[in-house]
N, C-alpha and C positions, 0 to 999 in steps of 0.2 A: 440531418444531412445523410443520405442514401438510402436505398433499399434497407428494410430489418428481416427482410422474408426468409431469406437463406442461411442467417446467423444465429448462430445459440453458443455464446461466450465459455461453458463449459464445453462443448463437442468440438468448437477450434482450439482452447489448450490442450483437450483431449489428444486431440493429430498430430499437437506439437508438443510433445508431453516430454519426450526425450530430447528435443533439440534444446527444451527452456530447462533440464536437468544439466546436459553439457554445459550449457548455458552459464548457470548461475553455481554448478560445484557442490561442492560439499561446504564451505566455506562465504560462496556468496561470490559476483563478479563485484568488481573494483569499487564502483561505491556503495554497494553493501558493505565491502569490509571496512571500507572510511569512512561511510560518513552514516549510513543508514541504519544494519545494525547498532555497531556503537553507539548512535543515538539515540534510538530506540529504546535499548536495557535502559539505558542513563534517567529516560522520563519514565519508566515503569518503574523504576527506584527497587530492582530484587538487589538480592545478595548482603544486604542487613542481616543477616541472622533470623530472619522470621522468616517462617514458612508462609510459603505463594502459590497461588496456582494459576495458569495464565491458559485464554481460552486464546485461539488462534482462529481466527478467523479467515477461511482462504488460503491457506496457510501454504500455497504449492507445496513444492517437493519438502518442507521441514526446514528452510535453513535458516529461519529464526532460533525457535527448537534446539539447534545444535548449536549454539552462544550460547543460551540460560544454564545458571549456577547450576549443576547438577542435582542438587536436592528439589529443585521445583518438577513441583506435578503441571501437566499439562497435555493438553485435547486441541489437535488440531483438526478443521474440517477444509475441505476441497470437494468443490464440485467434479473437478477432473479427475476422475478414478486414478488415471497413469499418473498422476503427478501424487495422490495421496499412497498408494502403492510404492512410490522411488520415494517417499518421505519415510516408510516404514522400513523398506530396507538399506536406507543410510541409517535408520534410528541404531543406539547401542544404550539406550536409557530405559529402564525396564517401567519407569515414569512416567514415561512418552506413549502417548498413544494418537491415532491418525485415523480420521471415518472420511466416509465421501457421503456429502450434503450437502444440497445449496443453502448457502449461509441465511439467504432471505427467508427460509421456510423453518417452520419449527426444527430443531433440532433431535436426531435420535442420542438425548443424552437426559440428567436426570438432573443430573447437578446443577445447581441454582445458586452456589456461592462460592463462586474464582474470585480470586482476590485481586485478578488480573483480565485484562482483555487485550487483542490486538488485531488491527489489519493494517495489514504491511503493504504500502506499493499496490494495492488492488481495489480499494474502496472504488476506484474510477473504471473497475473493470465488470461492477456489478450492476445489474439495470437499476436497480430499488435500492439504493442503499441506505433509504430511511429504514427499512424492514430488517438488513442487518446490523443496523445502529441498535434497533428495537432488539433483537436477538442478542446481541451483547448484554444490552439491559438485562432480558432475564435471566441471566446467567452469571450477571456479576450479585457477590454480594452487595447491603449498604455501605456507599461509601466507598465501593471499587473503583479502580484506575482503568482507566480506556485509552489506549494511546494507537493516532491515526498518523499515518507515514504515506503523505500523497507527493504523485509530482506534481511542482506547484500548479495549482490552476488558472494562477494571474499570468503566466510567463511562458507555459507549457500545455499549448493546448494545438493538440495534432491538426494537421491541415489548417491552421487557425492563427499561426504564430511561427518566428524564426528568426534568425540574428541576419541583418544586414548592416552593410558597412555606409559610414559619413565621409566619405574624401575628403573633403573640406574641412571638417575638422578632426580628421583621423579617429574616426570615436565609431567601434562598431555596437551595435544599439539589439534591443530585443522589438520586432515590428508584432502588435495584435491585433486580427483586424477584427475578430468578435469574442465578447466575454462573456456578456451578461445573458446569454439565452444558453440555455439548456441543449447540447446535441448529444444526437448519437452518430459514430464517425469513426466509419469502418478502415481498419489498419492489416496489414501486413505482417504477419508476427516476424520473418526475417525475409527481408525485400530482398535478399539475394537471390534468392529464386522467382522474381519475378509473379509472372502469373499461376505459378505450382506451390506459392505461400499461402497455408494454412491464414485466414480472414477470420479477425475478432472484430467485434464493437468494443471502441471504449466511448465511456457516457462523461461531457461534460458539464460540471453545474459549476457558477461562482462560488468565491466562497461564504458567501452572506446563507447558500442555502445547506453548505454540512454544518455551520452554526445553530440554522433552526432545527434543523434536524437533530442535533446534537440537546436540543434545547426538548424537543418536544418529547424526547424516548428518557427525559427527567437527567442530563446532563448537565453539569455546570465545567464550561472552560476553563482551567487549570494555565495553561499557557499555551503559547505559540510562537514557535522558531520557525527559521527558515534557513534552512543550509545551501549554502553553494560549494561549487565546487573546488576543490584542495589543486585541479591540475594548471601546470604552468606551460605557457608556449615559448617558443626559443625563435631569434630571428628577426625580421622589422617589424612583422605584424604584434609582436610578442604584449607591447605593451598597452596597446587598445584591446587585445583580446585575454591577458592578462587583467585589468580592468573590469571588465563585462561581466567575466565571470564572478572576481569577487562582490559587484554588487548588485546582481542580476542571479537570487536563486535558482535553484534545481530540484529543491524538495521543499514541503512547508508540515510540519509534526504539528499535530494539536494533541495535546494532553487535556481529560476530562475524568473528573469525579460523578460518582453518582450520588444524588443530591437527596438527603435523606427528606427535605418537605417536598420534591415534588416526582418522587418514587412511587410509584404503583404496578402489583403485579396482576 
């Protein structure tokens, strides 16, 4: 779905590199700090007393990074220069380090055994994300943890889906009118400005294909949650959209092992 001629996913957060920093804080915007971080650390299982090291994938500005246990070592990459730049100077962890690379291409790094991998909220912003799947892979040790933070792809899929309502039976509902095919489906990074908004592609696949994916770069699924949302509405409409949200997610984590028989570097 649209033109791809004019878009290159890194050179539009580039543009918007400071607005998605205001954006998201030192701390993260609202479900980062309820539902996404939090849940995040929680399936990466640090702060046991053993030493971790966690590779970040895409990592924008750091603000995963600034949650982890302070003794964890950790390498974040971003294609957006601006955004890996305001990653380093929010950093205060001498642990922490921050490069700009596109996650799909080999990495300028050496290390080939983090105990830890992540991408957060962006696996959908990347064209190839079997090749950053794969790049995880060589990077984690055997038997490393992989944990992927998307917005759902069943429920959340731009220009493609969106909550309307049931009069008749007071029920407001999630409408989708396509899943299973693959787009690319250019967005607005902050439509307040209209036609002066910095344009990204984000790429959508169901999820039957970040399981192959997951499978082929020698993963094995660990588990898979789905979080909705914690907020509440006030008022008549309060309790069909009260409803919706709690059974209609907003994000779906998969956790993944790397699988010592069907590992290969």
């Amino acid at each position: 779905m649209g033109s791809r001629k004019n878009f290159s996913p890194a050179g539009s957060w580039q543009k918007a590199h400071r607005w998605y920093d205001r954006s998201v804080g030192q701390f993260g915007n609202y479900y980062h700090q309820r539902i996404v971080i939090p849940g995040a650390i929680r399936l990466l299982g640090l702060g046991g007393g053993e030493a971790a090291s966690v590779l970040d994938l895409a990592c924008g500005q750091g603000v995963l990074a600034r949650q982890l246990p302070a003794n964890t070592d950790y390498f974040g990459f971003d294609a957006a220069a601006g955004l890996a730049d305001l990653a380093r100077r929010r950093n205060k962890n001498s642990r922490h380090h921050f490069g700009v690379a596109d996650v799909t291409q080999p990495l300028p790094l050496a290390k080939t055994d983090f105990s830890h991998a992540a991408i957060i909220l962006a696996l959908q912003n990347i064209e190839n994300p079997a090749k950053a799947l794969l790049n995880a892979q060589k990077h984690l040790r055997l038997s490393g943890r992989l944990v992927l933070v998307l917005n759902h792809p069943c429920f959340r899929i731009p220009r493609q889906s969106g909550w309307q309502i049931d009069p008749r039976n007071k029920l407001r509902y999630r409408r989708v009118n396509r899943y299973l095919s693959p787009m690319n489906i250019p967005l607005q990074i902050h439509p307040s400005r209209g036609q002066n908004s910095p344009v990204a592609l984000t790429f959508h696949h169901p999820l039957s294909a970040y399981s192959r994916w997951l499978r082929d770069a020698g993963f094995l699924i660990e588990g898979i949650e789905e979080w909705a949302s914690d907020k509440t509405s006030q008022g008549p409409a309060a309790r069909m959209e009260n409803l919706s949200r709690m059974e209609i997610p907003l994000f779906l984590a998969l956790s993944a092992r790397l699988d010592k028989k069907s590992q290969t570097r």
